[in-house]
C-alpha positions in Angstrom: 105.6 169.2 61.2 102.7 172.0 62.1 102.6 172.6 65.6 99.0 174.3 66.7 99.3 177.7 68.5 97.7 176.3 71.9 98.9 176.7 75.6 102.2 175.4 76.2 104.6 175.9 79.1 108.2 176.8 78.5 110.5 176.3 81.4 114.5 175.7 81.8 115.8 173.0 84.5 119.6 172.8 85.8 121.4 170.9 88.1 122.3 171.6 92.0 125.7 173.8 90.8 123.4 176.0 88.3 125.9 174.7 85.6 124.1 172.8 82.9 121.1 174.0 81.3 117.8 172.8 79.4 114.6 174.6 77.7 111.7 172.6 77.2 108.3 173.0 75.5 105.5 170.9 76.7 101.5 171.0 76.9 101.5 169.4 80.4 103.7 170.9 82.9 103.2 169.3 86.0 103.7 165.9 84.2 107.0 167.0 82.5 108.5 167.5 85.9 107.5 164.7 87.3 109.2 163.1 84.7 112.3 164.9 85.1 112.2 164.9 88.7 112.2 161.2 88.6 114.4 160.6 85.6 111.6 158.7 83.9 112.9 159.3 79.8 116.6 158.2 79.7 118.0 161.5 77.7 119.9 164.5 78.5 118.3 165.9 81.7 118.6 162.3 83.3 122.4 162.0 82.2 123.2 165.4 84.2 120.8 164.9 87.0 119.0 168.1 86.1 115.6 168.6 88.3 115.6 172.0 89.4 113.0 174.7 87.9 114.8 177.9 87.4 112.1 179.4 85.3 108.2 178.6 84.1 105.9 180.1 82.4 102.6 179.2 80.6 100.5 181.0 77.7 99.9 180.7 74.1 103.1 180.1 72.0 103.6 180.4 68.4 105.5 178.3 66.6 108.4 180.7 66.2 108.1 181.2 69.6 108.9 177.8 70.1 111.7 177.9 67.6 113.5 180.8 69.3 112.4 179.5 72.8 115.4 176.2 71.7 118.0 179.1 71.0 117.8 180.1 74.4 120.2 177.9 76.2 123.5 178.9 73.4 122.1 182.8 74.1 122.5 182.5 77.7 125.9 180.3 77.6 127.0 183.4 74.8 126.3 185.9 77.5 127.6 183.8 80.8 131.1 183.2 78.7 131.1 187.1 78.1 130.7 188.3 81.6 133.0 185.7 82.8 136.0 187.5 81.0 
């Protein structure tokens, strides 16, 4: 699958307690979270009630960008499990 290099917003929603994570990729930002926000696609952030935006941004991304950018969430739990001992 060839994804364009185009404008895409990457952000990462949790839930209330900060305690479950999700990065997404998506070409329309504002209509992402009002998906999320009201649990309109039945998946993962609906299952753990996430709908709080702890981080956006939006500019060109590459498609290795995009690869790395779904690595994120293990790299941050890597880094809160070794802090935490």
């Amino acid at each position: 699958m060839s994804i364009p290099n185009r404008q895409y917003s990457v952000y990462i929603v949790t839930n209330v307690n900060n305690k479950i994570l999700y990065t997404g990729v998506t070409s329309n930002l504002e209509h992402r979270s009002y998906e999320h926000k009201n649990k309109l696609l039945k998946g993962f952030t609906a299952k753990y009630n996430l709908n709080k935006y702890e981080y956006r941004i939006q500019r060109f991304v590459t498609r290795l960008e995009i690869k790395n950018i779904y690595c994120l969430p293990r790299l941050l739990r890597r880094l809160s499990l070794a802090s935490s001992r």
